[in-house]
Phi, psi and omega in degrees: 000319181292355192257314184280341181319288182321276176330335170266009161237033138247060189253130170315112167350313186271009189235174173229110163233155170306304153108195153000255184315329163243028137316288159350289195314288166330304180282333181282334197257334201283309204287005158320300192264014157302261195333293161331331165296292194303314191277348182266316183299312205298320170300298180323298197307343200261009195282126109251135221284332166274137192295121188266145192285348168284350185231003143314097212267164187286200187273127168057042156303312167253075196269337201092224137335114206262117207133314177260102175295145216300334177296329166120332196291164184254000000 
C-alpha cells in the first residue's frame, strides 16, 4: 500500500481523481463479479427447472387423515 502513495502525487493538487488506486480498486471489484456470473450461469445450467408429473403429489397427500389438518384441529 505504501508503495501506490508515490503514484498518487503525481496527480495534480488542484484536481480530485480517484488515481491508481482506485483504479486497482475498481478493476479488482469488476473481475469479482466477472467470476461470480460465470459461477452463478455455471449452477444454473446445472438446475432443473421442469417439474415431472410422476413425482408429483396430488394437494394435501401429505395431510395425514383426510380431513384433519396436520395440527390434530379439524
Amino acid at each position: 500500500m505504501t508503495q501506490l502513495a508515490p503514484l498518487a502525487k503525481e496527480v495534480d493538487e488542484n484536481k480530485v481523481t480517484p488515481g491508481v488506486l482506485g483504479f486497482i480498486v475498481f478493476a479488482v471489484m469488476a473481475l469479482a463479479v466477472w467470476g461470480l456470473m460465470k459461477s452463478m450461469n455455471r449452477h444454473m445450467r446445472k438446475v432443473d427447472f421442469k417439474e415431472s408429473t410422476s413425482e408429483k403429489e396430488p394437494v394435501g397427500a401429505g395431510a395425514g387423515v383426510e380431513g384433519k389438518r396436520p395440527d390434530g384441529e379439524k
